[in-house]
VMD Tcl script that draws the C-alpha trace (Angstrom):
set ca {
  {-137.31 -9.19 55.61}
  {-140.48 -8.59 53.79}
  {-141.28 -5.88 50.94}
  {-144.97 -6.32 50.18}
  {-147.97 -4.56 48.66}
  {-151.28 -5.33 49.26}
  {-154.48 -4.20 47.15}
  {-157.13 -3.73 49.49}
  {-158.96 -1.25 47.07}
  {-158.37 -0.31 43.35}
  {-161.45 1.44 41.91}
  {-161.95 5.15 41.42}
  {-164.34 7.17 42.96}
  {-167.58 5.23 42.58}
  {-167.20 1.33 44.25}
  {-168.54 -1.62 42.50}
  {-169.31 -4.96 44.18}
  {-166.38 -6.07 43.42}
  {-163.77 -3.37 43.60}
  {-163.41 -0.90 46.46}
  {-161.96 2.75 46.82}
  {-158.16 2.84 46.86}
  {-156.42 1.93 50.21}
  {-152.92 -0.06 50.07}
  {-151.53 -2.14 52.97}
  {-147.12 -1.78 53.08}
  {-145.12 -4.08 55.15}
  {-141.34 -2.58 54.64}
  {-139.22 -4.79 56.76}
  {-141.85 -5.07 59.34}
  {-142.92 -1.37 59.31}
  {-146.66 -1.66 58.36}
  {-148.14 1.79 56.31}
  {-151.12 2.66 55.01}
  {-151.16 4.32 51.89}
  {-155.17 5.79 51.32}
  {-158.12 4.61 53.26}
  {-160.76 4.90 51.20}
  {-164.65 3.55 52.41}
  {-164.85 -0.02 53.75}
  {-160.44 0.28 54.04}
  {-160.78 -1.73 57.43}
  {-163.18 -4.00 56.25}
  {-160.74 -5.02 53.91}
  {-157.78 -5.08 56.46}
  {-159.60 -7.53 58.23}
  {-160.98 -9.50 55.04}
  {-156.93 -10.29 54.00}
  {-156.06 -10.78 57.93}
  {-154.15 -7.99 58.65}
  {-153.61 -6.51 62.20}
  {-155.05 -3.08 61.96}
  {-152.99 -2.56 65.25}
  {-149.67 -2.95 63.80}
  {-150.13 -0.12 61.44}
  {-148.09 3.17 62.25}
  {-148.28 5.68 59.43}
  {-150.86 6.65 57.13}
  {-150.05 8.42 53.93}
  {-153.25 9.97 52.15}
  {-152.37 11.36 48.77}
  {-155.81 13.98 48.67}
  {-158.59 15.22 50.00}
  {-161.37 13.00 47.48}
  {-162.90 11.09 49.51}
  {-162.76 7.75 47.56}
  {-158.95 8.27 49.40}
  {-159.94 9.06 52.85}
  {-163.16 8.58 53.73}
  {-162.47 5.29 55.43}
  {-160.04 6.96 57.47}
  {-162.25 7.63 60.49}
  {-163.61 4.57 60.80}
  {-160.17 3.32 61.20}
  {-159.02 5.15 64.06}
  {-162.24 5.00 65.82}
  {-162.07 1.29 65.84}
  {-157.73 1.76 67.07}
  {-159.59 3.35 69.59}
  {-162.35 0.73 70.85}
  {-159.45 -2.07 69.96}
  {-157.93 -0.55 73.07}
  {-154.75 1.12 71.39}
  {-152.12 2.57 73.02}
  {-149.18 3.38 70.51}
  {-149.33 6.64 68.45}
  {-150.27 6.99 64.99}
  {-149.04 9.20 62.37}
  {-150.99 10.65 59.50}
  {-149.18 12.68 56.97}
  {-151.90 14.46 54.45}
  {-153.43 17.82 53.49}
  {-153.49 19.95 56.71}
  {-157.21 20.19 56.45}
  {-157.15 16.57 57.52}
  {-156.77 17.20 60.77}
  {-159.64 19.53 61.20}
  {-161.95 17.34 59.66}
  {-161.45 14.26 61.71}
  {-161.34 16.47 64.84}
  {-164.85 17.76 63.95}
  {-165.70 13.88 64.01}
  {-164.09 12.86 66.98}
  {-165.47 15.88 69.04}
  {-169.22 15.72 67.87}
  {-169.01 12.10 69.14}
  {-167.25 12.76 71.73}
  {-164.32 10.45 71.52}
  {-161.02 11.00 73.33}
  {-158.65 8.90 72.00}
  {-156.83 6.49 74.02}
  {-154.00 6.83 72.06}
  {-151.64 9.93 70.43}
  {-152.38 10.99 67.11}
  {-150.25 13.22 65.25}
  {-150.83 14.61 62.10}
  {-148.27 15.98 59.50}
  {-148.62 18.05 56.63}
  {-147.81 17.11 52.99}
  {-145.74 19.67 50.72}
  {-147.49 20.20 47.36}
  {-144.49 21.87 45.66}
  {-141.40 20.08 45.82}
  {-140.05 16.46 46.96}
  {-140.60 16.31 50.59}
  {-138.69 13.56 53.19}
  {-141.91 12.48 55.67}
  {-140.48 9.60 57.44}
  {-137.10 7.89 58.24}
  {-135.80 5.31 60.48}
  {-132.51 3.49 60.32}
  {-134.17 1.03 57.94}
  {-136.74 2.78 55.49}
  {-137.50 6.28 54.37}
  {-140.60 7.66 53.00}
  {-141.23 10.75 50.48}
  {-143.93 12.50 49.15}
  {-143.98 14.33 45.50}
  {-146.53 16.37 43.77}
  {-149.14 15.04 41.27}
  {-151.14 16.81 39.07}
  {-154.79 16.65 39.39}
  {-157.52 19.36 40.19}
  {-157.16 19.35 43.91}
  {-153.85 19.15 45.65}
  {-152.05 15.53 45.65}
  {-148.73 13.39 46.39}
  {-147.58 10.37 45.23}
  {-145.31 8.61 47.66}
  {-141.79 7.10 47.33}
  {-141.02 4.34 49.62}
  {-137.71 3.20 50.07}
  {-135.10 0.85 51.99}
  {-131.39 2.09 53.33}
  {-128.50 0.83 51.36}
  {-127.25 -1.78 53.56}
  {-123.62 -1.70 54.27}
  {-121.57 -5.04 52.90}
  {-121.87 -7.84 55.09}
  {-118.99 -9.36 56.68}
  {-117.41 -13.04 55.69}
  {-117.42 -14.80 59.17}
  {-114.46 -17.00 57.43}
  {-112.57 -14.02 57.04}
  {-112.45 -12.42 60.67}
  {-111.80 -15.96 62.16}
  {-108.68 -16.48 59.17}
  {-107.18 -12.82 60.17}
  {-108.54 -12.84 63.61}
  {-110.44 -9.32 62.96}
  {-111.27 -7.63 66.40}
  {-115.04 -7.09 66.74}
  {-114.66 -3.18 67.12}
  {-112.89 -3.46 64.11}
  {-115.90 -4.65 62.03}
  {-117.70 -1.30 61.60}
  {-115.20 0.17 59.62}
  {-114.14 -2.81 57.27}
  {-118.49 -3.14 56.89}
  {-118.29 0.76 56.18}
  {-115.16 0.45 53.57}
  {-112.22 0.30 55.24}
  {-109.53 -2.36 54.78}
  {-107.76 -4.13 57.76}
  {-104.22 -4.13 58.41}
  {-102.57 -6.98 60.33}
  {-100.13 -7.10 63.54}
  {-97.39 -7.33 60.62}
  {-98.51 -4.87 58.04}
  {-99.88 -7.21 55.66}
  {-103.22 -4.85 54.63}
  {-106.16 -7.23 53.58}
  {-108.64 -5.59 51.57}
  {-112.32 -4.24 52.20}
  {-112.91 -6.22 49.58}
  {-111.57 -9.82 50.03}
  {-113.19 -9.47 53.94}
  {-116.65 -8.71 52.54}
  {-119.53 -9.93 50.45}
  {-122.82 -8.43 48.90}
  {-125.13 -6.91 50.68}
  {-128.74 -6.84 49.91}
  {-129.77 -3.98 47.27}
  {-132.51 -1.66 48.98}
  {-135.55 -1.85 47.57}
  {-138.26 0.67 46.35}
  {-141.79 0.92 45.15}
  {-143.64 4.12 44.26}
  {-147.27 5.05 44.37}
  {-148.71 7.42 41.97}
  {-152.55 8.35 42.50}
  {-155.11 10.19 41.13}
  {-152.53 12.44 38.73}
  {-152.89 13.75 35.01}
  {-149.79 12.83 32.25}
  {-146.96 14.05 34.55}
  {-143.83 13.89 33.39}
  {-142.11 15.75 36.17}
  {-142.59 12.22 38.14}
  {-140.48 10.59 35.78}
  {-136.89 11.34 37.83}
  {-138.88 10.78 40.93}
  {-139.66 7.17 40.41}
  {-136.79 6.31 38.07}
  {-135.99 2.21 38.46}
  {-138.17 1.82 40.94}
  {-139.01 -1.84 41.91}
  {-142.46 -1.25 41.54}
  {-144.54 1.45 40.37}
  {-148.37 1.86 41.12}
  {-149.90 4.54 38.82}
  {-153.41 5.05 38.34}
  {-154.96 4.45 34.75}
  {-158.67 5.59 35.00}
  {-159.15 4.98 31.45}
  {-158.42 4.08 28.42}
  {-156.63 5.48 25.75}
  {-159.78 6.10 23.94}
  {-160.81 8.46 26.47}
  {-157.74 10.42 26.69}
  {-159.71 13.68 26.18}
  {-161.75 12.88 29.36}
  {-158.59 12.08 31.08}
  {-157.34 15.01 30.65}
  {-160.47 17.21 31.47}
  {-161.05 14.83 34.94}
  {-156.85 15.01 35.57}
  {-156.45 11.66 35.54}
  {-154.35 9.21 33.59}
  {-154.91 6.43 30.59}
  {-153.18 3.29 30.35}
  {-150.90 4.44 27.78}
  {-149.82 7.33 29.80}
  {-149.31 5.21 32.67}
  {-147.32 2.79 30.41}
  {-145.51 5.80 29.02}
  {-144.04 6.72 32.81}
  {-142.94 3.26 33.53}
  {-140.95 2.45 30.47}
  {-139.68 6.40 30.62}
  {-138.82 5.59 34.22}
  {-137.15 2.68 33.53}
  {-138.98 0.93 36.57}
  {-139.00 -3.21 36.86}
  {-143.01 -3.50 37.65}
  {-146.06 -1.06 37.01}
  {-149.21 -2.19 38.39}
  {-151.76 -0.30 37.31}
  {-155.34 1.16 39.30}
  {-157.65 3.39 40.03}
  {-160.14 1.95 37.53}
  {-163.27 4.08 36.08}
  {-166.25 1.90 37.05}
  {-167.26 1.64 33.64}
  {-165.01 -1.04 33.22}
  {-166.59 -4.58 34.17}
  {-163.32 -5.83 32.12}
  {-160.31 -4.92 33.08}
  {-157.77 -7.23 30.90}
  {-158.69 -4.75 28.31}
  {-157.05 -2.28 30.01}
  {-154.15 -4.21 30.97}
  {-153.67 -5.26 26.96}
  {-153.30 -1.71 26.22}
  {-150.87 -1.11 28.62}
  {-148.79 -4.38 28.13}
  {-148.39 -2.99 24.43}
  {-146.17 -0.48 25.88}
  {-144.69 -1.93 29.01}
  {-144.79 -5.65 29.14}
  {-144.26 -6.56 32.84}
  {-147.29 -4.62 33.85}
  {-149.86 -6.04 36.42}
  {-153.12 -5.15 37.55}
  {-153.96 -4.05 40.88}
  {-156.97 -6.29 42.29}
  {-158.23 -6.87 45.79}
  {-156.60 -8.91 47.94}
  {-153.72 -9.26 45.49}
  {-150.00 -9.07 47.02}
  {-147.19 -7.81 45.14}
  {-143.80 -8.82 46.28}
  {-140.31 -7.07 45.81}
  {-137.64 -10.14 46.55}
  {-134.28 -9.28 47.87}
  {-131.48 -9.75 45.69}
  {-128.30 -8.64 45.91}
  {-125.91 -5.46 45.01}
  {-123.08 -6.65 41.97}
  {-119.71 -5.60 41.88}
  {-119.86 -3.52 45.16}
}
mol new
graphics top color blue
foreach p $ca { graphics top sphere $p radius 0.5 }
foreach p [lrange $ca 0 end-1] q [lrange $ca 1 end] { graphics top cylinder $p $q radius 0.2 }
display resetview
C-alpha cells in the first residue's frame, strides 16, 4: 500500500512562475489528505492527475493565506463536480466563518457535508484515526497561530506463516491471538511458539510536516525518526536575523531538527522568492544533514515498506 508525498506548491508567501504557495497531496494507504491549499492548489491537483474527489481531509497549518487561500476554490469546484461524500477540514476555528461568508454571499449550498474541526495550539492533539492511519497536529512557532502535522501508520500485527497453520492444523479463530502474541498449544500439549508460527510484519510508517515555524526545538520529540520530515527553510543562514524577526526558519535550523530528530529524510520548503537558485540552499543544508531533498512541484516523495527486525 502506498505512502506518498506530493509537492504541489513549495514557495512562501509571494508565487513565482515557477513555484506556487504551499499545498501537499498524501496518499496513506489509499486515504488521500490535503495538507495546505494555498492559491492555484487545484490547479495543481489536476496538473499531476490527481482526483480532487478522492480527497477526504484537509489539514491547514494557519491562517496566511499563501496556506489557504486556495481552499475555496476547492470545495466550490467538489461542489459543481457533483460531490456527495463529506469532507473534513481541521484548522483555526476562524476557518469556518470565513468560507461560510463565501459560500453564503454566492449563494452556494453545498451538495455535500462539510465539517470543520478545530486545531489545538497548545499541546499535541490526535485529529484523525482509522484502523489504518492516525493523524496529529503540534504547535509551531510563528507570529500567528500554527500546527505542524504528524502522519502516521498502525503497527501492524505479525503476519501469519500459511506453512505453519497447515503443518499444526491451526483453527482459523485461533489466528487472532497467535497474530496478537499468543502461542498455540496442540491437541497433545506440545506448545508451538508465537514466534516459530509468525513472520515480520511491515514497520508503520511516518512523515511529518513542519510549516511556517521559527527554530523550535520543542518539535524535536514530536518528529523523532520520522520517515520523512518536511520543514520549511525560508532562508538562508545568512539571513538568520530576518528569520527570526519574520518567525521562520533557515536551512541550517531546519538541518539542525532533522539530524536532532534523528529522522531518515528532510525535504526542505517554503522558499523566500528571492531565491531563483535553490541548490544553494540545499548545499547548506546537506552540510548538516546529508539525505536532505528539496521540495519542488510535481515532485513525489516515497516512504517504501520494509519490514519490523527481531519482532
Amino acid at each position: 500500500m502506498p505512502f506518498r508525498v506530493t509537492i504541489l506548491g513549495s514557495n512562501s508567501a509571494i508565487p513565482t512562475t515557477k513555484r506556487k504557495p504551499t499545498a501537499q497531496l498524501l496518499n496513506v494507504t489509499e486515504r488521500f489528505l490535503l495538507i495546505d491549499c494555498g492559491e492555484g492548489t487545484q490547479m495543481q491537483l489536476r496538473q499531476y492527475k490527481i482526483k480532487i474527489q478522492r480527497i477526504s481531509h484537509v489539514f491547514i497549518s494557519h491562517l496566511h493565506g499563501d496556506h489557504y487561500f486556495g481552499l475555496i476554490g476547492l470545495i466550490s469546484t467538489m461542489h459543481l463536480m457533483g460531490r456527495e461524500k463529506e469532507l473534513h477540514i481541521y484548522a483555526d476555528p476562524q476557518l469556518k466563518e470565513i468560507i461560510m461568508i463565501q459560500l453564503d454571499a454566492s449563494k452556494t449550498e453545498l451538495a455535500y457535508p462539510l465539517f470543520f474541526h478545530p486545531l489545538n495550539y497548545q499541546a499535541t492533539n490526535l485529529l484523525y484515526e482509522d484502523e489504518k492511519i492516525q493523524v496529529k497536529s503540534f504547535p509551531l512557532k510563528h507570529s500567528i497561530n500554527c500546527c505542524g502535522f504528524l502522519v502516521e501508520e498502525k503497527q501492524l500485527e505479525r503476519r501469519m506463516i500459511s506453512e505453519a497453520i497447515m503443518e499444526h492444523n491451526i483453527p482459523i479463530n485461533c489466528i487472532p491471538a497467535i497474530k496478537a502474541g499468543g502461542d498455540f498449544k496442540k491437541s497433545d500439549g506440545t506448545i508451538i511458539s508465537h514466534w516459530e508460527l509468525t513472520k515480520s510484519a511491515h514497520r508503520a510508517r511516518s512523515y511529518a510536516f513542519c510549516s511556517d515555524t521559527a527554530y523550535c526545538k520543542s518539535i524535536v520529540p514530536i518528529v523523532k525518526e520520522v520517515d520523512l520530515l518536511y520543514h520549511e527553510a525560508t532562508f538562508k543562514n545568512d539571513l538568520e536575523d530576518r528569520a527570526a524577526y519574520t518567525f521562520h526558519s533557515t536551512t541550517g535550523q531546519a538541518a539542525e531538527i532533522a539530524r536532532n530528530a534523528n529522522v531518515k529524510r528532510l525535504v526542505i520548503g517554503h522558499y523566500s522568492q528571492r531565491y531563483h537558485d535553490l541548490s544553494t540552499l540545499l548545499d547548506e543544508v546537506q552540510e548538516v544533514f546529508p539525505n536532505s531533498e528539496l521540495a519542488e512541484e510535481g515532485k513525489v516523495f516515497e516512504i517504501p515498506r520494509t519490514y519490523v527486525v527481531n519482532s
